[in-house]
Predicted model as a PDB file, atoms N, CA, C, CB and O in Angstrom, pLDDT in the B-factor column:
MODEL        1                                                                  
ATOM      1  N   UNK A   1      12.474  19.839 -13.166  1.00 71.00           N  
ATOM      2  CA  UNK A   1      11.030  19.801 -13.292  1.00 71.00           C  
ATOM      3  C   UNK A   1      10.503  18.528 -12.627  1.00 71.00           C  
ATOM      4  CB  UNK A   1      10.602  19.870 -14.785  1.00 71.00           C  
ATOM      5  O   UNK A   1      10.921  17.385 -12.812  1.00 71.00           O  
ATOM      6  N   UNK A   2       9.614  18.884 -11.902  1.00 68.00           N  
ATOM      7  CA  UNK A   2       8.490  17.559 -10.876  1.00 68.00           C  
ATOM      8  C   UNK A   2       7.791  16.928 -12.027  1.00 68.00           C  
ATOM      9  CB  UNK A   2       6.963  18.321  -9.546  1.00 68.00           C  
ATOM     10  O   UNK A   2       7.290  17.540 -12.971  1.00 68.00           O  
ATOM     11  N   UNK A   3       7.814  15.199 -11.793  1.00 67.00           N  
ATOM     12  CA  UNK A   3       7.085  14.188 -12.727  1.00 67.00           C  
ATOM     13  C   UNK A   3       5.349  15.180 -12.202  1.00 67.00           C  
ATOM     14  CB  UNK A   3       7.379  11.909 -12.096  1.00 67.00           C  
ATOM     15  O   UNK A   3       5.206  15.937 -11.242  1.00 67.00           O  
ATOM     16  N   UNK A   4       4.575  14.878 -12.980  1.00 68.00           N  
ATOM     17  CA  UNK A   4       3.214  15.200 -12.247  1.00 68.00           C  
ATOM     18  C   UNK A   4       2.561  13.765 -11.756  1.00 68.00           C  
ATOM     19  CB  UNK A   4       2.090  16.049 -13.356  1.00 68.00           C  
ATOM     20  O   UNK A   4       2.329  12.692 -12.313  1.00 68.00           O  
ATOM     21  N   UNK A   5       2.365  14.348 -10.300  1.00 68.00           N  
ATOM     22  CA  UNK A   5       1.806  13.130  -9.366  1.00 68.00           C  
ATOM     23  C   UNK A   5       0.644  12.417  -9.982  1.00 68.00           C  
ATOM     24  CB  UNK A   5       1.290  13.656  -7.910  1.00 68.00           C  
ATOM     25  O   UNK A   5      -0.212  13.090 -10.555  1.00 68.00           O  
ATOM     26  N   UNK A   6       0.520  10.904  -9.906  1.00 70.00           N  
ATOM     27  CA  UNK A   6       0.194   9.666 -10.490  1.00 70.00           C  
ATOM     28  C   UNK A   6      -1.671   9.603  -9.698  1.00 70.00           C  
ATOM     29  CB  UNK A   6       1.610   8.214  -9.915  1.00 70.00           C  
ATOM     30  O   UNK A   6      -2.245   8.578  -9.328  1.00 70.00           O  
ATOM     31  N   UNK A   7      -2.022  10.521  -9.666  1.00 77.00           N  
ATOM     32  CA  UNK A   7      -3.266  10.526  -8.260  1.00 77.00           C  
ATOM     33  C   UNK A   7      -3.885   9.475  -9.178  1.00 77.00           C  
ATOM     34  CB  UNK A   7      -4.496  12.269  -7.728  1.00 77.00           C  
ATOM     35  O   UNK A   7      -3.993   9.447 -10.404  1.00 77.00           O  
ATOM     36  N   UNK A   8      -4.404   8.292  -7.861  1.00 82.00           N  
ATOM     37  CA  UNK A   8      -5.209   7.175  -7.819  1.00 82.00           C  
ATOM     38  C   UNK A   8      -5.102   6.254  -9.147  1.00 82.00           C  
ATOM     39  CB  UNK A   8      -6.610   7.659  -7.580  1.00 82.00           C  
ATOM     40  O   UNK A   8      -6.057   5.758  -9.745  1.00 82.00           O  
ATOM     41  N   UNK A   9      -3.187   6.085  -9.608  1.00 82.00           N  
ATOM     42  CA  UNK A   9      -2.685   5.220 -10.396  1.00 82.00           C  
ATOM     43  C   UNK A   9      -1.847   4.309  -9.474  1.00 82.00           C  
ATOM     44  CB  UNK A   9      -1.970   5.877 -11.499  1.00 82.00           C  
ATOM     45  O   UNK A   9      -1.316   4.738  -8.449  1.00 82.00           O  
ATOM     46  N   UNK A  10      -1.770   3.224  -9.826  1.00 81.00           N  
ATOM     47  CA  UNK A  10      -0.977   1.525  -9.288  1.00 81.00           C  
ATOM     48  C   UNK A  10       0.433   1.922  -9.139  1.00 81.00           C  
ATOM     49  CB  UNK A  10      -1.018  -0.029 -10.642  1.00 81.00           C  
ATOM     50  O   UNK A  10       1.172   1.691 -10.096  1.00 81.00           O  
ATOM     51  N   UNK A  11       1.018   2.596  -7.878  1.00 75.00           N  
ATOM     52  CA  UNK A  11       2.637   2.564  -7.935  1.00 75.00           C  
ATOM     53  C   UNK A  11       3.402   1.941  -8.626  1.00 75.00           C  
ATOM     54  CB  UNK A  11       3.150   2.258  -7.021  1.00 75.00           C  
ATOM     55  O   UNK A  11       4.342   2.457  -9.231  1.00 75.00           O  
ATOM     56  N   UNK A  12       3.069   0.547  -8.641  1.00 77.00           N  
ATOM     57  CA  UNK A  12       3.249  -1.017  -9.076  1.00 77.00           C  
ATOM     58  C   UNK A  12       3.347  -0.586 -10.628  1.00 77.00           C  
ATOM     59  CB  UNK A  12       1.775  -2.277  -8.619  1.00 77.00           C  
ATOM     60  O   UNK A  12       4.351  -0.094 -11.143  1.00 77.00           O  
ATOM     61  N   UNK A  13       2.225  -0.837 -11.229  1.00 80.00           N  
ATOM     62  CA  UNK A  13       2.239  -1.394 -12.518  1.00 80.00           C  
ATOM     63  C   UNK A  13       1.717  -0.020 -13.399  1.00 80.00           C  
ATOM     64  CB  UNK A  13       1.212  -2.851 -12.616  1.00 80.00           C  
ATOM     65  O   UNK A  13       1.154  -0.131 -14.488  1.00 80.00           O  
ATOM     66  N   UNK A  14       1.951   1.059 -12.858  1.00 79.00           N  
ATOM     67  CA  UNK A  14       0.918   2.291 -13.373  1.00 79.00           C  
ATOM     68  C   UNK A  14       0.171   2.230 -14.335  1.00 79.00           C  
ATOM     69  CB  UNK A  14       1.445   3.379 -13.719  1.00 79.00           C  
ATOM     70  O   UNK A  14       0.193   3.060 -15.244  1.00 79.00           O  
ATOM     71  N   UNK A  15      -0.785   1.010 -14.276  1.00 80.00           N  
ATOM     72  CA  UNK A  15      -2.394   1.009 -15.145  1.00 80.00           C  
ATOM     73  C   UNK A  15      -3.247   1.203 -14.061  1.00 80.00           C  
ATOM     74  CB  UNK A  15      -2.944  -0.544 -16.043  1.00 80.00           C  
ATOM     75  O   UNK A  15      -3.897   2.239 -13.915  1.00 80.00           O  
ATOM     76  N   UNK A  16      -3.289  -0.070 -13.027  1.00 79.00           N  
ATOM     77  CA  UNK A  16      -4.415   0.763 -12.180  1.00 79.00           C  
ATOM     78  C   UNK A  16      -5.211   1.251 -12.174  1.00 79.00           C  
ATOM     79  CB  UNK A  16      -4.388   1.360 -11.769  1.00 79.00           C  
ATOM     80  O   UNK A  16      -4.901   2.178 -12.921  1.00 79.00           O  
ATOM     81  N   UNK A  17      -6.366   1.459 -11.830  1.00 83.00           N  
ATOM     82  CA  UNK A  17      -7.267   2.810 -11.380  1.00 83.00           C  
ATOM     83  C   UNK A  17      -7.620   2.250  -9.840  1.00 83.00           C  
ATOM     84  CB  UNK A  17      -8.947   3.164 -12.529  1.00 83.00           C  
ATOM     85  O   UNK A  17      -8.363   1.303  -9.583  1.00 83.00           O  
ATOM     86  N   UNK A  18      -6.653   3.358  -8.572  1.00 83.00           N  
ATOM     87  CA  UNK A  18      -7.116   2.851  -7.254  1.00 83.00           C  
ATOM     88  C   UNK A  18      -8.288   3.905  -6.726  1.00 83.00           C  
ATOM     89  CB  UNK A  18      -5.779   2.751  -6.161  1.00 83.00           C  
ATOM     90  O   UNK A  18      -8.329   5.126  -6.871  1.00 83.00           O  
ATOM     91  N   UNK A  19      -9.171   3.069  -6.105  1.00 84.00           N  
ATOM     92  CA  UNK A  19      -9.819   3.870  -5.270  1.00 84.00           C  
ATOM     93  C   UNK A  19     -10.084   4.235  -3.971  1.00 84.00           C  
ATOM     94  CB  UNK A  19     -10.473   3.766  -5.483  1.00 84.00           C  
ATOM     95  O   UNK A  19      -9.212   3.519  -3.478  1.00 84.00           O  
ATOM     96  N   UNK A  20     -10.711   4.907  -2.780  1.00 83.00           N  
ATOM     97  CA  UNK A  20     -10.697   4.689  -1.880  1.00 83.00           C  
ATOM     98  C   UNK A  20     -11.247   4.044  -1.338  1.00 83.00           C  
ATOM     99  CB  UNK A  20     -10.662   5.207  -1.586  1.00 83.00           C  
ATOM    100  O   UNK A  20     -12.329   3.776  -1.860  1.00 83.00           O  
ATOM    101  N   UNK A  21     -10.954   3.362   0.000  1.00 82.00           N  
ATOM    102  CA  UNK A  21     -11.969   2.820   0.747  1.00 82.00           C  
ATOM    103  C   UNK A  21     -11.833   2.973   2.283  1.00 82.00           C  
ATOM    104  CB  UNK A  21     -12.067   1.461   0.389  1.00 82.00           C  
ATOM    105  O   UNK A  21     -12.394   2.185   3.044  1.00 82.00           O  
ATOM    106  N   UNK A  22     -11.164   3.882   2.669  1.00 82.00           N  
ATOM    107  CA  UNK A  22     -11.172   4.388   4.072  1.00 82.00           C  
ATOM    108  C   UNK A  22     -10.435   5.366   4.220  1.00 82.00           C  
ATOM    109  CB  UNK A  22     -10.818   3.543   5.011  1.00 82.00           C  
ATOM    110  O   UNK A  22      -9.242   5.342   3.918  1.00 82.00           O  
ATOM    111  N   UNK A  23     -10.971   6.273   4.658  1.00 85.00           N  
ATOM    112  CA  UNK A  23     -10.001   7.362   4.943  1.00 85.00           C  
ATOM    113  C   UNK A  23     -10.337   8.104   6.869  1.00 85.00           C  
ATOM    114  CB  UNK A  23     -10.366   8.724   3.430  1.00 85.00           C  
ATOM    115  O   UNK A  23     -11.392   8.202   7.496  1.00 85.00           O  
ATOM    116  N   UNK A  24      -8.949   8.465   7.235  1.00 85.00           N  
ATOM    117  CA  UNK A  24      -8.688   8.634   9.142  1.00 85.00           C  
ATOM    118  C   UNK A  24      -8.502   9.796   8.950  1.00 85.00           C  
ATOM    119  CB  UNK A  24      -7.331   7.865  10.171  1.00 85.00           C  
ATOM    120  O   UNK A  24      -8.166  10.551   8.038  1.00 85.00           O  
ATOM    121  N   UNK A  25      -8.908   9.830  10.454  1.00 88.00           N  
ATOM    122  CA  UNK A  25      -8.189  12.137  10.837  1.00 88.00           C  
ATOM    123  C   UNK A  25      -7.081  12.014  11.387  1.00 88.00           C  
ATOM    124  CB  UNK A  25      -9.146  13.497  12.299  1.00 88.00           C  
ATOM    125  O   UNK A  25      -6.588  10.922  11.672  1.00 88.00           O  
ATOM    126  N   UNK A  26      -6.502  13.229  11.627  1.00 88.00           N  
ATOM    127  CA  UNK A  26      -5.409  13.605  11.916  1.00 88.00           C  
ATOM    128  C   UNK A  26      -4.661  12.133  13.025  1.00 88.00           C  
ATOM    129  CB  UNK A  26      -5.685  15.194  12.581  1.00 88.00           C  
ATOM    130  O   UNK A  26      -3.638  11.449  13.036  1.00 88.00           O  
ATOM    131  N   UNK A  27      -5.361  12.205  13.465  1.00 89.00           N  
ATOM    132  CA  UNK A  27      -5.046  11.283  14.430  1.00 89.00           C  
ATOM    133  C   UNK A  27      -4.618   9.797  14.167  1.00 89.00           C  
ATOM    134  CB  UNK A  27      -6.075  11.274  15.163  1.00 89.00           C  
ATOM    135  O   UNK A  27      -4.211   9.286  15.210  1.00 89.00           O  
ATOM    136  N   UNK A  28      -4.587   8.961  13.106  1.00 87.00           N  
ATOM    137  CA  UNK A  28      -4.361   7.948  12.204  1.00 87.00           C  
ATOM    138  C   UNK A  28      -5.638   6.761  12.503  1.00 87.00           C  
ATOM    139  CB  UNK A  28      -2.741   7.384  12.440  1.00 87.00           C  
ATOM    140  O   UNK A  28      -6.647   6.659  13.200  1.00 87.00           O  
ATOM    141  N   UNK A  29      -4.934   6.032  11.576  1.00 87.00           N  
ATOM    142  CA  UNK A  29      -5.794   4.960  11.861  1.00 87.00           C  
ATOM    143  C   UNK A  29      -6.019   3.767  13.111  1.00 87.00           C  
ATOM    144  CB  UNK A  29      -5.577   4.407  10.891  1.00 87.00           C  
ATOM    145  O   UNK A  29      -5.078   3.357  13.790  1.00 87.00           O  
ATOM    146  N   UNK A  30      -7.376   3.321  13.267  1.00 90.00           N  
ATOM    147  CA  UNK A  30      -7.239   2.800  14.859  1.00 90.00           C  
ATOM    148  C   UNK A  30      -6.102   1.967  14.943  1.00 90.00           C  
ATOM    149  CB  UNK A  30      -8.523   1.905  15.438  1.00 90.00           C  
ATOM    150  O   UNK A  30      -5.285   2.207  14.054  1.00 90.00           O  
ATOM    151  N   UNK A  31      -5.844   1.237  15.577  1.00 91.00           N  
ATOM    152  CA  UNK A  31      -4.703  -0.166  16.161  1.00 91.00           C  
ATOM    153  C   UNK A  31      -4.651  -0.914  15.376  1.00 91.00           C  
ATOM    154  CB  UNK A  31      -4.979  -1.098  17.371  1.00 91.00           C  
ATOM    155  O   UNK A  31      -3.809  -0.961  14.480  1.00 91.00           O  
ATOM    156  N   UNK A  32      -5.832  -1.885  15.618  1.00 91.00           N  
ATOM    157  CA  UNK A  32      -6.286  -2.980  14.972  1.00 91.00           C  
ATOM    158  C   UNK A  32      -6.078  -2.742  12.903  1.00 91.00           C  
ATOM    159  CB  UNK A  32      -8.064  -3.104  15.654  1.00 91.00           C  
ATOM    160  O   UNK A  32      -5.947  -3.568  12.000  1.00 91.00           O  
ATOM    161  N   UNK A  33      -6.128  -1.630  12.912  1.00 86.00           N  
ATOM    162  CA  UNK A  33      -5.544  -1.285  11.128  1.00 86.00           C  
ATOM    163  C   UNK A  33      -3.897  -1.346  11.169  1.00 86.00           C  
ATOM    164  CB  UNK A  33      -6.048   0.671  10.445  1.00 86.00           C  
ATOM    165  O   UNK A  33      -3.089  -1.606  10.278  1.00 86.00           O  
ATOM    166  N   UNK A  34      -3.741  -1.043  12.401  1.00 88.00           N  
ATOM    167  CA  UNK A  34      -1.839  -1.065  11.908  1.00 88.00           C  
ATOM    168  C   UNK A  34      -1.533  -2.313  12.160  1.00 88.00           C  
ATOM    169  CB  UNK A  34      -0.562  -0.036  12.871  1.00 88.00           C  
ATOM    170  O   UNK A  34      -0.551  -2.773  11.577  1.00 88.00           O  
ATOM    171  N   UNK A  35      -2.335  -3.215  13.137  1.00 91.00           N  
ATOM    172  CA  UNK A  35      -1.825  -4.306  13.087  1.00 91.00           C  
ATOM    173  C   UNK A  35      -1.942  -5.633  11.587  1.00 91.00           C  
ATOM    174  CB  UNK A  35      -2.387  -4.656  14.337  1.00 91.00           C  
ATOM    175  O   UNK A  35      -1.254  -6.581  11.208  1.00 91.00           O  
ATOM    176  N   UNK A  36      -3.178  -4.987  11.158  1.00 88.00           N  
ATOM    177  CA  UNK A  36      -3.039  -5.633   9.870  1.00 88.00           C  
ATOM    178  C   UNK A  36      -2.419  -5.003   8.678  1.00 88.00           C  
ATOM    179  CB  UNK A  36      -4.218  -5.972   9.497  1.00 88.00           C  
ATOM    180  O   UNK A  36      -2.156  -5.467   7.569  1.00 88.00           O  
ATOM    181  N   UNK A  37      -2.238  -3.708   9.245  1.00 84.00           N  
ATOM    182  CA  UNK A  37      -1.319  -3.625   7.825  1.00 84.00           C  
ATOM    183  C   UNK A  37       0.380  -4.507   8.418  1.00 84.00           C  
ATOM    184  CB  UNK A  37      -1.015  -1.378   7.254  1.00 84.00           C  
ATOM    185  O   UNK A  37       0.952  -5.161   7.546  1.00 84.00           O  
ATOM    186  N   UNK A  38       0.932  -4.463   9.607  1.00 88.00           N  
ATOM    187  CA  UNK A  38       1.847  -4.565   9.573  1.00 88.00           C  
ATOM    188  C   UNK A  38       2.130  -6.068   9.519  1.00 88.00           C  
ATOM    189  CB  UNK A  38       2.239  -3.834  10.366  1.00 88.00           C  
ATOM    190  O   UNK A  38       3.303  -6.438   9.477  1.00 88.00           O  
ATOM    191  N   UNK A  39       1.060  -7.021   9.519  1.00 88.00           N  
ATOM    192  CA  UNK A  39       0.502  -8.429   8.869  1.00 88.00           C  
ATOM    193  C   UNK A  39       0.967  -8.227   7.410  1.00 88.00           C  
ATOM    194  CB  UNK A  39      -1.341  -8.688   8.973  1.00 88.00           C  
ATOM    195  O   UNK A  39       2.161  -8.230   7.111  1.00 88.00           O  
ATOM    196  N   UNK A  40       0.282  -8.105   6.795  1.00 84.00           N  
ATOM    197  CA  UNK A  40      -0.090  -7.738   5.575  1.00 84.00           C  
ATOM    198  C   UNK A  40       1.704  -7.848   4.776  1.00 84.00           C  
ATOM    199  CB  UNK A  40      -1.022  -6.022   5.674  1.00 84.00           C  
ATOM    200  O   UNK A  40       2.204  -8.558   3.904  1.00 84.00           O  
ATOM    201  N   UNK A  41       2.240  -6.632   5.731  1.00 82.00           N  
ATOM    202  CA  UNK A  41       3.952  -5.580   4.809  1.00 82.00           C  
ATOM    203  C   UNK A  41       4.662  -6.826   5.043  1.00 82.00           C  
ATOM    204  CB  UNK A  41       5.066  -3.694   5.836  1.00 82.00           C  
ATOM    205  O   UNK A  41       5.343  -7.218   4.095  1.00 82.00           O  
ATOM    206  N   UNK A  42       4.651  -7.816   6.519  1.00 82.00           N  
ATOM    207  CA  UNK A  42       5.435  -8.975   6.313  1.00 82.00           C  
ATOM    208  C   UNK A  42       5.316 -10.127   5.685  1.00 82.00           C  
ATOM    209  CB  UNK A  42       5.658  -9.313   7.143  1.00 82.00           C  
ATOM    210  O   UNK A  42       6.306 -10.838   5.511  1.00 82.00           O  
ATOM    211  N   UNK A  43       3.773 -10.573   5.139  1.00 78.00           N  
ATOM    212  CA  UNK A  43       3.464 -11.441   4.254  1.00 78.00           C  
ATOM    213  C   UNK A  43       4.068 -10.933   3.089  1.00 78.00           C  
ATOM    214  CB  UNK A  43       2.111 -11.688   4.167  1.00 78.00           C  
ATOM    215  O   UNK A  43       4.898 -11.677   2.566  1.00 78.00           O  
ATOM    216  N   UNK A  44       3.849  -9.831   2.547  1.00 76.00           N  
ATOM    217  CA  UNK A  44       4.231  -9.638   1.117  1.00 76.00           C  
ATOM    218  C   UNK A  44       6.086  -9.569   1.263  1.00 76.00           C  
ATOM    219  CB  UNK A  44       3.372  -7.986   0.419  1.00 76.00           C  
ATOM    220  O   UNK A  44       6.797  -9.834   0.293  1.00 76.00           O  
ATOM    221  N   UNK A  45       6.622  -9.201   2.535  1.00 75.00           N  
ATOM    222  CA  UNK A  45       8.121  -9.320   2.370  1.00 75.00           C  
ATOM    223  C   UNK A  45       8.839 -10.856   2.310  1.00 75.00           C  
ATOM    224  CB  UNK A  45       8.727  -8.539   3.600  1.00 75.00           C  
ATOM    225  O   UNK A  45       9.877 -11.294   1.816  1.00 75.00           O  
ATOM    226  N   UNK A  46       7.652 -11.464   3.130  1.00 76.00           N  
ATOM    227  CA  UNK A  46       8.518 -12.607   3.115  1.00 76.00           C  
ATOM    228  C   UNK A  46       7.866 -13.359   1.455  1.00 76.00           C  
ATOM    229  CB  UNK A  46       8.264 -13.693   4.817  1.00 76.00           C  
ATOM    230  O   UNK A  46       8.663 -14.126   0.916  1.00 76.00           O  
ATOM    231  N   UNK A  47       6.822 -13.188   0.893  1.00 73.00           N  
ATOM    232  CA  UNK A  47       6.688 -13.544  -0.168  1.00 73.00           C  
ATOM    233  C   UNK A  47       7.589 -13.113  -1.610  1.00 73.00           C  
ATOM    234  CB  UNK A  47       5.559 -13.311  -0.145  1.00 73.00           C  
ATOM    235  O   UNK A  47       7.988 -13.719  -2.605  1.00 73.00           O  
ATOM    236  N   UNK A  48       7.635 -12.073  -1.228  1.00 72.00           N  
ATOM    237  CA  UNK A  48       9.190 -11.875  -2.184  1.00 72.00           C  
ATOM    238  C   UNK A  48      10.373 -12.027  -1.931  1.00 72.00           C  
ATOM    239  CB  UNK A  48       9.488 -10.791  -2.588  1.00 72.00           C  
ATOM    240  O   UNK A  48      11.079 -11.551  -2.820  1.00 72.00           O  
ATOM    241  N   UNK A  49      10.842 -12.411  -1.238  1.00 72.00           N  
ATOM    242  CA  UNK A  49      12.335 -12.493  -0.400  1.00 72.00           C  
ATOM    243  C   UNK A  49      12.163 -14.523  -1.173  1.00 72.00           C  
ATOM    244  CB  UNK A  49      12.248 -12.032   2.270  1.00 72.00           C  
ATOM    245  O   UNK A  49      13.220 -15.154  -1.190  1.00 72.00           O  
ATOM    246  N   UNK A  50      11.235 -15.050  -1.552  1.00 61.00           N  
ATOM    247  CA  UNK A  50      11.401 -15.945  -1.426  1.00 61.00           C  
ATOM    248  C   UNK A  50      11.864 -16.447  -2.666  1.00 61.00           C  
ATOM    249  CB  UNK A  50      10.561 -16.336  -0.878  1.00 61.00           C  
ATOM    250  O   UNK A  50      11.253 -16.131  -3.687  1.00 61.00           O  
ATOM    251  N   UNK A  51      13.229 -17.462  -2.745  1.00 64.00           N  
ATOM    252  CA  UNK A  51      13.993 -17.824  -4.171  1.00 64.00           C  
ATOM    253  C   UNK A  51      12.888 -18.117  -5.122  1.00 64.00           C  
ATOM    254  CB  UNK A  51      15.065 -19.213  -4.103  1.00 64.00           C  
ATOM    255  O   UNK A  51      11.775 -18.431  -4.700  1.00 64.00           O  
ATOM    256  N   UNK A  52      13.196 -18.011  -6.583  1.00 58.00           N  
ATOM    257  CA  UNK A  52      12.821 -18.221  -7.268  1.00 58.00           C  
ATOM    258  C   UNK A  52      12.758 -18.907  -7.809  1.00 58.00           C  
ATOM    259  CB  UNK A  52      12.850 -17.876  -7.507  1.00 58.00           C  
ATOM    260  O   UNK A  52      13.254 -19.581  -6.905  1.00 58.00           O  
ATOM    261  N   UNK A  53      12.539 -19.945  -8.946  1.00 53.00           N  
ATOM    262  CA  UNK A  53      13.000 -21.108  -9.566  1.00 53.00           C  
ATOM    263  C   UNK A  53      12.626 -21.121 -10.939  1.00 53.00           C  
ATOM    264  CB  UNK A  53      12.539 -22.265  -8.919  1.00 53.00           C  
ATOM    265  O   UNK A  53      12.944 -22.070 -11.656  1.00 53.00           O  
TER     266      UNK A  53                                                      
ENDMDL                                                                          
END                                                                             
């Protein structure tokens, strides 16, 4: 049996309530969005990768 999907709950912490704020066609999102998301995926990797104390 399938969990039932979490629609517009926090992957993270499932309290959350997410909402939208942009949505693309078929075609994805412009450039300039992938380039900040792909900003974005390496700030948060290297922010966790980082020792703890």
């Amino acid at each position: 049996m399938k969990e039932p999907l979490q629609h517009r709950v926090c992957t993270d912490c499932k309290k959350g309530k997410l909402i939208t704020i942009a949505t693309f066609t078929a075609r994805g999102p412009p450039e300039h969005w992938l380039e900040k998301l792909k900003r974005q995926t390496n700030r948060n990797k290297k922010k966790n990768s980082s020792p703890k104390a």
